[in-house]
C-alpha positions in Angstrom: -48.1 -93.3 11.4 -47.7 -89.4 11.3 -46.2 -86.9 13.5 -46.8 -86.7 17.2 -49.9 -84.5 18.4 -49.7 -82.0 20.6 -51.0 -84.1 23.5 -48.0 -86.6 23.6 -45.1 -83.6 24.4 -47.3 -82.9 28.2 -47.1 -84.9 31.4 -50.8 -85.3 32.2 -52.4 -86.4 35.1 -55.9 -87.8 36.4 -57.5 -86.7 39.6 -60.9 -87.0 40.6 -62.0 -87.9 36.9 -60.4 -84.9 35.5 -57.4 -84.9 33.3 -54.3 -82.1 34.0 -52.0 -81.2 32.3 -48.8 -80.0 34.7 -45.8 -79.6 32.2 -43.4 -80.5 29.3 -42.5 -84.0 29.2 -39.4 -85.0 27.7 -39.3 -87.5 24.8 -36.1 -89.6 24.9 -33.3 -88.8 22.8 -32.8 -90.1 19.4 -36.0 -91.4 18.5 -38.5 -89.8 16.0 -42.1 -89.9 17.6 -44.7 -91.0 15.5 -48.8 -91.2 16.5 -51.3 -94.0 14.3 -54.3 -95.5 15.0 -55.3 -97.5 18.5 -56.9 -100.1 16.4 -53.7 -102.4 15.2 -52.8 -105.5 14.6 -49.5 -106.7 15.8 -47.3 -109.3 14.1 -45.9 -112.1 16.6 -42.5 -111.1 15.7 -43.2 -107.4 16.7 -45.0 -108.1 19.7 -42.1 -110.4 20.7 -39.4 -107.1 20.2 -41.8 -105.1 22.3 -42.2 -107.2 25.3 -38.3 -108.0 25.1 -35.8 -106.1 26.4 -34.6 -104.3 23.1 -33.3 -101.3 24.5 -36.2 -99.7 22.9 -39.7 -100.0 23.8 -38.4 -99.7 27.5 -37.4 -96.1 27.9 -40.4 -94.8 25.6 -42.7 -97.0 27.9 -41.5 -95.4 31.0 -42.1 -91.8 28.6 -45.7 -92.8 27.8 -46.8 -93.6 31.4 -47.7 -90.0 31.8 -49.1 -89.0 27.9 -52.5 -89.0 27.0 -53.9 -91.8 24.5 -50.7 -93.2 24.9 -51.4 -96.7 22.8 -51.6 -94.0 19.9 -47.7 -93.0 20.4 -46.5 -96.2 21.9 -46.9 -98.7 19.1 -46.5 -96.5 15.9 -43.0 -95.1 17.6 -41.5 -98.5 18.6 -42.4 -99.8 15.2 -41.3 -96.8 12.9 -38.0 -96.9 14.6 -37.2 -100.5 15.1 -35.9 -102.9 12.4 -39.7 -103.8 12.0 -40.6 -100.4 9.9 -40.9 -101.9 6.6 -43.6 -104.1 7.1 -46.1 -101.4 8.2 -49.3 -101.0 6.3 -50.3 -97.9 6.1 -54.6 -98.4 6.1 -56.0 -99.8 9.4 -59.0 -100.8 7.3 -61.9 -99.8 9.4 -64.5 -97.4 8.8 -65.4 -94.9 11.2 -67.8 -92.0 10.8 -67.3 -88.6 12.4 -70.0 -86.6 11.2 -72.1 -86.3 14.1 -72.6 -86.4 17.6 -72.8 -90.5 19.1 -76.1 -88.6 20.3 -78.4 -85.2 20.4 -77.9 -85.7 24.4 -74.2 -85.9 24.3 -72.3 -83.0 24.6 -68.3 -82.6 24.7 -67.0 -83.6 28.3 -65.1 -81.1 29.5 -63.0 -83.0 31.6 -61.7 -84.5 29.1 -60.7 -81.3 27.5 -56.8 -81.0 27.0 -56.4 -77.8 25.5 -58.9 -74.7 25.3 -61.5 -74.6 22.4 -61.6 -78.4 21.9 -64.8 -79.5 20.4 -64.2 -83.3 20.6 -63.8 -83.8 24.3 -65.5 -86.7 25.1 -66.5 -87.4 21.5 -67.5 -91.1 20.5 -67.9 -92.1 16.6 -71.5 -92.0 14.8 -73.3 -95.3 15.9 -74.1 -97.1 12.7 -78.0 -97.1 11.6 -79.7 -98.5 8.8 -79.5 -94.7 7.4 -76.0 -95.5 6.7 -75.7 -98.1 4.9 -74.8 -96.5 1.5 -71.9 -94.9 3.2 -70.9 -98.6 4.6 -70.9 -100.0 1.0 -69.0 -97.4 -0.5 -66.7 -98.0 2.0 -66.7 -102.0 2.1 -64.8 -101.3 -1.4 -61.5 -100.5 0.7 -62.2 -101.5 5.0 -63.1 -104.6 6.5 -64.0 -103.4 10.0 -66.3 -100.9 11.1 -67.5 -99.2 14.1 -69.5 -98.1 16.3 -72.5 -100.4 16.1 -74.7 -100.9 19.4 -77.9 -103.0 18.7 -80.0 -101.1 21.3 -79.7 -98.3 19.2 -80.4 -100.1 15.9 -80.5 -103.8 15.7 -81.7 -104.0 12.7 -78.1 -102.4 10.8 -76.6 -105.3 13.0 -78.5 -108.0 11.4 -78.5 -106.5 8.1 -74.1 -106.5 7.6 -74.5 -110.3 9.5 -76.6 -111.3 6.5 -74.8 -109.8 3.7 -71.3 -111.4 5.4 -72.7 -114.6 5.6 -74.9 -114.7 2.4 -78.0 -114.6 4.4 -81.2 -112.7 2.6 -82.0 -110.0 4.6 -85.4 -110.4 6.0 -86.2 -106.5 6.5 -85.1 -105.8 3.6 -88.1 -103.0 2.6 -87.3 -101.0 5.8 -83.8 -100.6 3.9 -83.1 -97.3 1.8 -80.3 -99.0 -0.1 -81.1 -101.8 -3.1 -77.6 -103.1 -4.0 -77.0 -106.0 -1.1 -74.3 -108.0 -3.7 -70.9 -106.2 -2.3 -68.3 -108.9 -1.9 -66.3 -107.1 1.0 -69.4 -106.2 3.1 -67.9 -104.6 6.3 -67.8 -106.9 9.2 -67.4 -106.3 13.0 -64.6 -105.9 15.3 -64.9 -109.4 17.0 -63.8 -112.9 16.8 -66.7 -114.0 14.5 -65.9 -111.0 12.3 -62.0 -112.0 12.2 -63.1 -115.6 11.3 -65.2 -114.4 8.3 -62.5 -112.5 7.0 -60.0 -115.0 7.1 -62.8 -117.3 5.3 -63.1 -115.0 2.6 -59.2 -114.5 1.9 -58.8 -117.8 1.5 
């Protein structure tokens, strides 16, 4: 977790579609604020302290009501200054790309524009293609999860990273630009299947 962004010291608020932002909002006292990924995974004995009355999570919760991405703040500051701080990890391992628009037809939203000259309102990650998949093995070395992949945009990535997980031959393998299919941490989805697979592996 790293410092707090700009977006959590503002009270915003949503009308009609359109985020506003109408003034300073307050942090409580005494507690260092912290912003990390969305994409976590909680340990029962932390989730436990968060949903129990610790003295804690309760005042920031009634903070976050009003600050954007506020699952982004929430978590990381509960845990970084609760009794729980040593057992972060520091990598989320997932993969996402950023290099691109989701689409040539998407533009930034600018309702969703916080703060003048933004250029990643409204911004969604690359969708994966079969284009990428020497940037997916590179980083298979370190993540297990990637993301964004949407089989009506490329089915045929989908299928590829399901049969390299599961030791499957890949039957479209000439359509792929790529010739080294042996990596032994293949990235895997964000789903139940993919969770099962990894836990398979690490065993």
């Amino acid at each position: 977790p790293t410092s707090p962004s700009f977006h959590s010291w503002h009270y915003y608020v949503e009308c009609d579609g359109v985020v506003h932002r109408i003034g300073r909002n307050i942090p409580p006292q005494n507690m260092t604020m912290y912003l990390g990924s969305q994409w976590v995974t909680l340990s029962r004995d932390f989730a436990y302290y968060v949903v129990s009355d610790t003295g804690l999570a309760k005042p920031y919760a009634d903070y976050a009501k009003n600050i954007v991405i506020a699952d982004e703040n929430f978590f990381p500051t509960v845990l970084m200054n609760s009794p729980f701080c040593h057992t972060v990890v520091r990598e989320n391992l997932h993969h996402i790309q950023f290099d691109e628009w989701e689409s040539s037809k998407v533009q930034p939203d600018t309702r969703k524009c916080l703060q003048p000259g933004n250029s990643t309102c409204g911004r969604s990650p690359t969708t994966m293609t079969l284009d990428y998949l020497p940037i997916l093995d590179l980083a298979s070395k370190e993540d297990f999860f990637a993301r964004k992949f949407e089989p009506s945009v490329d089915a045929e990535v989908v299928k590829y990273v399901d049969d390299i997980r599961f030791g499957r031959p890949f039957s479209n393998i000439s359509a792929v630009p790529y010739s080294n299919t042996t990596s032994g941490r293949i990235i895997s989805f964000l789903s139940k299947g993919s969770l099962r697979s990894f836990q398979n592996q690490a065993k």
